[in-house]
mmCIF file as gemmi writes it, N, C-alpha and C atoms, coordinates in Angstrom:
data_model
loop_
_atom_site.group_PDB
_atom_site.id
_atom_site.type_symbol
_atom_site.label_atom_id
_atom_site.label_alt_id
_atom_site.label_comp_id
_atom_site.label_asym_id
_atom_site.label_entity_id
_atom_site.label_seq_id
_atom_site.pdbx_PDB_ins_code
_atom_site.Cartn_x
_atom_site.Cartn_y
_atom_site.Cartn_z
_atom_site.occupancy
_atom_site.B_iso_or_equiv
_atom_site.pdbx_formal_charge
_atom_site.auth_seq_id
_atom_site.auth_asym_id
_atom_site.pdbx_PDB_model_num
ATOM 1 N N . UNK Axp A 1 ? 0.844 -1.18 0 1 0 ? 1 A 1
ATOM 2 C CA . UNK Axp A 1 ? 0 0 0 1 0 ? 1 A 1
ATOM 3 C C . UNK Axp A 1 ? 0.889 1.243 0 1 0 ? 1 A 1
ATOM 4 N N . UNK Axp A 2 ? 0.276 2.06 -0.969 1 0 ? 2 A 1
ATOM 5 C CA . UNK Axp A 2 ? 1.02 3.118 -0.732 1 0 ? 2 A 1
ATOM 6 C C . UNK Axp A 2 ? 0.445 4.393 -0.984 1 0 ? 2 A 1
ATOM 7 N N . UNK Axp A 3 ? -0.059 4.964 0.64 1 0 ? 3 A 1
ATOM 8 C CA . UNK Axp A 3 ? -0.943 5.856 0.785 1 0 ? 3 A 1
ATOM 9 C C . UNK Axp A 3 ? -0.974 7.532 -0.194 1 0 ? 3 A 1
ATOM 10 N N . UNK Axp A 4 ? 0.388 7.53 -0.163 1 0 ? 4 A 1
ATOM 11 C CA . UNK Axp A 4 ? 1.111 8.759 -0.522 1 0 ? 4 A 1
ATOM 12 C C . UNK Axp A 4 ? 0.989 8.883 -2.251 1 0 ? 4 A 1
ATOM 13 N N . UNK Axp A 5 ? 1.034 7.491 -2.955 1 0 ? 5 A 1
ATOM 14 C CA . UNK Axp A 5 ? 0.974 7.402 -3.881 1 0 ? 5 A 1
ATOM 15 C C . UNK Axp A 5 ? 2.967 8.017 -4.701 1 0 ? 5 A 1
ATOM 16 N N . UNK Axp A 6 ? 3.968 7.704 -3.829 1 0 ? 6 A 1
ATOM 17 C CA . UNK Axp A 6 ? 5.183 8.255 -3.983 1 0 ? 6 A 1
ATOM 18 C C . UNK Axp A 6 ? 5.843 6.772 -4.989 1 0 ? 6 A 1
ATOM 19 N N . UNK Axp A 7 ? 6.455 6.98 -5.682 1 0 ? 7 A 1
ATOM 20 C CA . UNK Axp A 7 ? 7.456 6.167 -6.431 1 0 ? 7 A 1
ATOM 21 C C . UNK Axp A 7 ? 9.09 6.058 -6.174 1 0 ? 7 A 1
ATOM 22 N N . UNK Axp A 8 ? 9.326 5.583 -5.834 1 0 ? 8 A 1
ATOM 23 C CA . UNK Axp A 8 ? 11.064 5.326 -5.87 1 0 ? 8 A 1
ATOM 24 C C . UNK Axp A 8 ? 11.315 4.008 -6.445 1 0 ? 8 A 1
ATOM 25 N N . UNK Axp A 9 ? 11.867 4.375 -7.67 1 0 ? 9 A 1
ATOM 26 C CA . UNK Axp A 9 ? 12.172 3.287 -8.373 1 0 ? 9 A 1
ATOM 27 C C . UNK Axp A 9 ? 13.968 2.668 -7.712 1 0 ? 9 A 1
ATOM 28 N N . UNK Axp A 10 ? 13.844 1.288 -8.006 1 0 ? 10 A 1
ATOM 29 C CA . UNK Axp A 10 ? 15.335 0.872 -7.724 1 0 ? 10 A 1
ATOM 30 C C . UNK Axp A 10 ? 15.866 0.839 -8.769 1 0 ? 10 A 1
ATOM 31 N N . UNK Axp A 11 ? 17.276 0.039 -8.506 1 0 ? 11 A 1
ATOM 32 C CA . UNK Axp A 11 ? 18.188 -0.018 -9.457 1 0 ? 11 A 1
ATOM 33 C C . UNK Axp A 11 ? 17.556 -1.16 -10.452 1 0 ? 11 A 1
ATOM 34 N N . UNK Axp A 12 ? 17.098 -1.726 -9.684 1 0 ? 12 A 1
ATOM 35 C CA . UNK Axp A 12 ? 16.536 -3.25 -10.907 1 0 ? 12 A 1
ATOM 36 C C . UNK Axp A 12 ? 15.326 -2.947 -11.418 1 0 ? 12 A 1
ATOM 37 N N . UNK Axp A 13 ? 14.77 -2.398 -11.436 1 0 ? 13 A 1
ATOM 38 C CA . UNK Axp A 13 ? 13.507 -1.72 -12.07 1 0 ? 13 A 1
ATOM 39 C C . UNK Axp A 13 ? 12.024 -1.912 -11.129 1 0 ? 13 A 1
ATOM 40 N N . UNK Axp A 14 ? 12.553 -1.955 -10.45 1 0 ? 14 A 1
ATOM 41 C CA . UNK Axp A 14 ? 11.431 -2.117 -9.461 1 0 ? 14 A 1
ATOM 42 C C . UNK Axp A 14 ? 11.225 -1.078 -8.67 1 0 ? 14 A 1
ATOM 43 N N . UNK Axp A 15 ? 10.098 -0.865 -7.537 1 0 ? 15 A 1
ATOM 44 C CA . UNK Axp A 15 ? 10.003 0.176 -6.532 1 0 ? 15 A 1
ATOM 45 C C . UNK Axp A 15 ? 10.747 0.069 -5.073 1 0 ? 15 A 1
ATOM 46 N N . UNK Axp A 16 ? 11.505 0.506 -4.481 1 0 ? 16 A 1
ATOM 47 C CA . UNK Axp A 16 ? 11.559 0.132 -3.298 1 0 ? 16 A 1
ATOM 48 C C . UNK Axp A 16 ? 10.015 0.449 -1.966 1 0 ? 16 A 1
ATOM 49 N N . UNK Axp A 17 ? 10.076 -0.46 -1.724 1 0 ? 17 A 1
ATOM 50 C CA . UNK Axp A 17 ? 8.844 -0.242 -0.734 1 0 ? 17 A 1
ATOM 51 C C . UNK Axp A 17 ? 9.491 1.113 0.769 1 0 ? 17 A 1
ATOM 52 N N . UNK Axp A 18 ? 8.451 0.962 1.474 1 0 ? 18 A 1
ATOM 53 C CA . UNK Axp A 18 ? 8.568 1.707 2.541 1 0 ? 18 A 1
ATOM 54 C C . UNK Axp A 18 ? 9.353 1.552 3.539 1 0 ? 18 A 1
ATOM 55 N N . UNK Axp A 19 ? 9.595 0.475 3.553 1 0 ? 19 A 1
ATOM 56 C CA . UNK Axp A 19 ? 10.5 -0.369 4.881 1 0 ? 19 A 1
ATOM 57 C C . UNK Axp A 19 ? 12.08 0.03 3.897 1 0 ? 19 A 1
ATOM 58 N N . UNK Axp A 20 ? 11.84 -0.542 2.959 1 0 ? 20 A 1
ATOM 59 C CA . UNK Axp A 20 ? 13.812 -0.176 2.302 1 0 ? 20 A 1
ATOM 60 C C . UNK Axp A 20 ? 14.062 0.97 1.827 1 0 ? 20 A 1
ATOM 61 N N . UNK Axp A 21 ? 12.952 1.925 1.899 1 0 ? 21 A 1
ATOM 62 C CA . UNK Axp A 21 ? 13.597 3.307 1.258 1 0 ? 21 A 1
ATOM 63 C C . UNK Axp A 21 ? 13.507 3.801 3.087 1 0 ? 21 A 1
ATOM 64 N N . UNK Axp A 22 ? 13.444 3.237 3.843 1 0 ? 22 A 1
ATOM 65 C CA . UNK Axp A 22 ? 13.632 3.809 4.892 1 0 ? 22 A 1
ATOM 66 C C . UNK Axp A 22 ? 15.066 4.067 5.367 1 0 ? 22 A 1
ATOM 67 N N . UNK Axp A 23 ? 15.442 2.027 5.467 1 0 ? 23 A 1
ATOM 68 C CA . UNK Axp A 23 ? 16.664 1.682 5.655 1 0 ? 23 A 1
ATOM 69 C C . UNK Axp A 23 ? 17.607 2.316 4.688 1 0 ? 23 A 1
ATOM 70 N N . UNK Axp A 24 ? 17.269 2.267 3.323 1 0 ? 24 A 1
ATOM 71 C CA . UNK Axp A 24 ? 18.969 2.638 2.371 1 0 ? 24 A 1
ATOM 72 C C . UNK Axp A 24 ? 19.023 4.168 2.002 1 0 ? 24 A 1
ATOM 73 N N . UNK Axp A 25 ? 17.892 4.631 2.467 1 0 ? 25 A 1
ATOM 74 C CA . UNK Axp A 25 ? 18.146 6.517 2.24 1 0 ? 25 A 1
ATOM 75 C C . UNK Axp A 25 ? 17.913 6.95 3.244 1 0 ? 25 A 1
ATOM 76 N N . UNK Axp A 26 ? 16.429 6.778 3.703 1 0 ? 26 A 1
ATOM 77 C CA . UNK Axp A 26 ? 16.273 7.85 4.935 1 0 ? 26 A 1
ATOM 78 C C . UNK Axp A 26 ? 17.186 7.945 6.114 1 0 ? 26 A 1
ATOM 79 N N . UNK Axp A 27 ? 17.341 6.405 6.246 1 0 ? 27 A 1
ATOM 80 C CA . UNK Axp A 27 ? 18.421 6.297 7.648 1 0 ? 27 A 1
ATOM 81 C C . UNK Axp A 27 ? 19.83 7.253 7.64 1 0 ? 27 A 1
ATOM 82 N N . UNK Axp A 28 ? 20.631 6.914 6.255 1 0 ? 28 A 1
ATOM 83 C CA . UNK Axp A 28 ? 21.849 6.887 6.235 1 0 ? 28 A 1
ATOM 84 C C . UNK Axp A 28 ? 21.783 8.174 5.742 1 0 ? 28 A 1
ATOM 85 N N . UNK Axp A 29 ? 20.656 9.389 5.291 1 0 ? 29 A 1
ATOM 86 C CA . UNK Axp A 29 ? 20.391 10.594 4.928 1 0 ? 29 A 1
ATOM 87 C C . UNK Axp A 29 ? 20.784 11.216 7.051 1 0 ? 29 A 1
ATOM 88 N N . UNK Axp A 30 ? 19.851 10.557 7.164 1 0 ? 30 A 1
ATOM 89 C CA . UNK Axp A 30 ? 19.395 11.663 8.832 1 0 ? 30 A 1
ATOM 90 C C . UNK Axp A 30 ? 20.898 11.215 9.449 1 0 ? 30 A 1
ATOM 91 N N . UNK Axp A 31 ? 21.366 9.823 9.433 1 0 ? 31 A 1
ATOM 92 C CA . UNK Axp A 31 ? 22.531 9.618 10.39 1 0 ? 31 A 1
ATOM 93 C C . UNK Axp A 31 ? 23.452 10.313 10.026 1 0 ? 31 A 1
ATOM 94 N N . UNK Axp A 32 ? 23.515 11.048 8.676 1 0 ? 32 A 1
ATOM 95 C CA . UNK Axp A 32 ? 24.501 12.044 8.07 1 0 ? 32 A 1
ATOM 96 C C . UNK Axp A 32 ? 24.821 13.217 8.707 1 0 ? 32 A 1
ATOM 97 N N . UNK Axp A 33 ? 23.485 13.273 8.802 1 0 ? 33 A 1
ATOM 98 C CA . UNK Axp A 33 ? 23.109 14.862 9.165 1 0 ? 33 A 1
ATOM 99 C C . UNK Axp A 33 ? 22.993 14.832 11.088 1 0 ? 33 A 1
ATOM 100 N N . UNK Axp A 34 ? 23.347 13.853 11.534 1 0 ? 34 A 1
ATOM 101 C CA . UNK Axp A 34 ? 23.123 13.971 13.177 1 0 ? 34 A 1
ATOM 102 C C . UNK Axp A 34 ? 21.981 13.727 13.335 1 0 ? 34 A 1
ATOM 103 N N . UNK Axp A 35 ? 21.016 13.581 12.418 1 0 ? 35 A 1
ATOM 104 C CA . UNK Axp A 35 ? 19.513 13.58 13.604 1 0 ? 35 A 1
ATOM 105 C C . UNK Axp A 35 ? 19.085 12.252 14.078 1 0 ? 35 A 1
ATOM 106 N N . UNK Axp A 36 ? 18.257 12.41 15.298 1 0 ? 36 A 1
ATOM 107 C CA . UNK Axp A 36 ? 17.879 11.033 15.704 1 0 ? 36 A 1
ATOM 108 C C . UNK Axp A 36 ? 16.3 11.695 16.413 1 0 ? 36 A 1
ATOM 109 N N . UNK Axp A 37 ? 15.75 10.49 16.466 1 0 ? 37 A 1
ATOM 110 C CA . UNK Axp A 37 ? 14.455 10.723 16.996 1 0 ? 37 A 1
ATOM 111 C C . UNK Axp A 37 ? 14.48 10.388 18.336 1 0 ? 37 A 1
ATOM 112 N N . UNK Axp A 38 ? 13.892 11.057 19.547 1 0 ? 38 A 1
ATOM 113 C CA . UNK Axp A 38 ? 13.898 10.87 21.186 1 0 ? 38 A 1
ATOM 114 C C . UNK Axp A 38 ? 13.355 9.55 21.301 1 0 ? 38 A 1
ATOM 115 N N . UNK Axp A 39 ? 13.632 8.903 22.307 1 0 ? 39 A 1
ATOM 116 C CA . UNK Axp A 39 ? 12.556 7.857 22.795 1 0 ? 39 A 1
ATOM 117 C C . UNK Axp A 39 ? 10.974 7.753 23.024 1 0 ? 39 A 1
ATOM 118 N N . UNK Axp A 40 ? 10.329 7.101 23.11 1 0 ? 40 A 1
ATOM 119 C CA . UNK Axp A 40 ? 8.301 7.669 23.194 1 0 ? 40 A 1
ATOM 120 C C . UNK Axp A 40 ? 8.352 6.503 24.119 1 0 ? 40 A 1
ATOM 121 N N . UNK Axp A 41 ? 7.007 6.76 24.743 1 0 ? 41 A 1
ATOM 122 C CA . UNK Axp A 41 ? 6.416 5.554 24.726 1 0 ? 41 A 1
ATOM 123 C C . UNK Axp A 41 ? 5.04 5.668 24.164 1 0 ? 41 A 1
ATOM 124 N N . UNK Axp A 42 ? 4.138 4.325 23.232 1 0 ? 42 A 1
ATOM 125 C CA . UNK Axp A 42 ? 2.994 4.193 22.656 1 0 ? 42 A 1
ATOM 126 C C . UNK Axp A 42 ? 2.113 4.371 23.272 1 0 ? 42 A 1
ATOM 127 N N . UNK Axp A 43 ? 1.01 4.752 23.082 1 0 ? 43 A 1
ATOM 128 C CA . UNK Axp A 43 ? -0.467 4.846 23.255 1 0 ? 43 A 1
ATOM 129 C C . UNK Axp A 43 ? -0.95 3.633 24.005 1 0 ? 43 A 1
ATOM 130 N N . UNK Axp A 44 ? -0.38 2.929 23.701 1 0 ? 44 A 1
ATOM 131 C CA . UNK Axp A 44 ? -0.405 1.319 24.972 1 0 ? 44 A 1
ATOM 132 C C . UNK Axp A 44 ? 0.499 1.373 25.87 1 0 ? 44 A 1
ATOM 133 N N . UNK Axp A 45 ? 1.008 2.634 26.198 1 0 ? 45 A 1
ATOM 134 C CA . UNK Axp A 45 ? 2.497 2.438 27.424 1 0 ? 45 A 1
ATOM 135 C C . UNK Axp A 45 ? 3.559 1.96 27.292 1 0 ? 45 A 1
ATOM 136 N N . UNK Axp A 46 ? 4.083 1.284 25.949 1 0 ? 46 A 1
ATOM 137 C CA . UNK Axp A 46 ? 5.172 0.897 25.76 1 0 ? 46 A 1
ATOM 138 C C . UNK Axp A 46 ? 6.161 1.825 25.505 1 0 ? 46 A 1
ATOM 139 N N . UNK Axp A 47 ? 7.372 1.319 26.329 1 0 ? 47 A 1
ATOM 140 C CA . UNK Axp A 47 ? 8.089 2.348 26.231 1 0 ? 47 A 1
ATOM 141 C C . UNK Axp A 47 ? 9.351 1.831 24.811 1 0 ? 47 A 1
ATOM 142 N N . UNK Axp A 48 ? 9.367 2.565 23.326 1 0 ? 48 A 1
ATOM 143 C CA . UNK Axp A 48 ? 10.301 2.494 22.298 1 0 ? 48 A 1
ATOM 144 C C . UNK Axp A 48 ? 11.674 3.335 22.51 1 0 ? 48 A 1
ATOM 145 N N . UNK Axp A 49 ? 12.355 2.818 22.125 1 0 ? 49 A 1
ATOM 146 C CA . UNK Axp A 49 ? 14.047 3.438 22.339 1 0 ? 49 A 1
ATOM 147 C C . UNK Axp A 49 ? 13.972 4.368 21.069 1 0 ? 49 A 1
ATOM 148 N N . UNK Axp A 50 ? 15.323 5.504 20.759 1 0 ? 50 A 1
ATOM 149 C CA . UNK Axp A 50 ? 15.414 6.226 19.961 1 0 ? 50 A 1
ATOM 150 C C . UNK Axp A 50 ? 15.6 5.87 19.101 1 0 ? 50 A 1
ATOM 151 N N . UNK Axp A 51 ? 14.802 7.031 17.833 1 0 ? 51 A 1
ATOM 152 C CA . UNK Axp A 51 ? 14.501 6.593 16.632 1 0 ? 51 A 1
ATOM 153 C C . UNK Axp A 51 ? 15.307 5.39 15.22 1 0 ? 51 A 1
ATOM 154 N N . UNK Axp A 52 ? 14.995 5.565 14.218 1 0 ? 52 A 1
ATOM 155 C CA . UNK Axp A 52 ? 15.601 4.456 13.706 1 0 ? 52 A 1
ATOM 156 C C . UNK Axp A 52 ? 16.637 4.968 12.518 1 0 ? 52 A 1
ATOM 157 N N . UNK Axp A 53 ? 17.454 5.807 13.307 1 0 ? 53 A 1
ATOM 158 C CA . UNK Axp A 53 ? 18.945 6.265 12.88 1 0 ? 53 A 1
ATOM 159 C C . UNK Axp A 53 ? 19.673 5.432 13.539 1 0 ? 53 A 1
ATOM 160 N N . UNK Axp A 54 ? 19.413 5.228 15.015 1 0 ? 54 A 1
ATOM 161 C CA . UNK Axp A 54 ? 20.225 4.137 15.705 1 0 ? 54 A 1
ATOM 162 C C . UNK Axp A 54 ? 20.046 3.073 15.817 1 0 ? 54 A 1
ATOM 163 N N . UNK Axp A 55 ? 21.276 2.158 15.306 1 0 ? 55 A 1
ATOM 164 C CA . UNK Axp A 55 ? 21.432 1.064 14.672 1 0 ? 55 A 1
ATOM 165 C C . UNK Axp A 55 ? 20.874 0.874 13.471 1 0 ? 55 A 1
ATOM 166 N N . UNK Axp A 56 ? 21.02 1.744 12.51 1 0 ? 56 A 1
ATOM 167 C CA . UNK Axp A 56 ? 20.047 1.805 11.15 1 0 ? 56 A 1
ATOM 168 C C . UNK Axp A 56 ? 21.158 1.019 10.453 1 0 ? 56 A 1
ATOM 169 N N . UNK Axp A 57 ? 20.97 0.033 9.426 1 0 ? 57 A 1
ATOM 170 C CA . UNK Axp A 57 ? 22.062 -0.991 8.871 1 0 ? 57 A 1
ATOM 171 C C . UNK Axp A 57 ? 22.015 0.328 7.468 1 0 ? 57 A 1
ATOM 172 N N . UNK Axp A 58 ? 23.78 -0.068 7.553 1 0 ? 58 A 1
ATOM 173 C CA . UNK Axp A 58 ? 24.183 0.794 6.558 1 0 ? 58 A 1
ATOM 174 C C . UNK Axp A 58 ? 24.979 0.068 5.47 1 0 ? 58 A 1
């Protein structure tokens, strides 16, 4: 699904989905640049660690 209706094509002619244009640009874009997202916890009380710059596979 893709709400946004956004395209990123890969190298093999395909799209990268949401989960891998996360990991192979967005991550290694923001970890460039220093940013990271704070810790939360969810709407169910769970408490999540900081965002997903850290430990983002590069």
């Amino acid at each position: 699904m893709n709400p946004l209706a956004l395209i990123f094509p890969n190298p093999s002619g395909g799209l990268f989905g949401e989960q891998n244009l996360r990991n192979r640009v967005r991550a290694p874009a923001a970890k460039e640049l220093g940013w990271a997202m704070d810790g939360y916890v969810t709407a169910l009380g769970k408490k999540r660690a900081s965002g997903w710059v850290v430990g983002a596979r590069g």
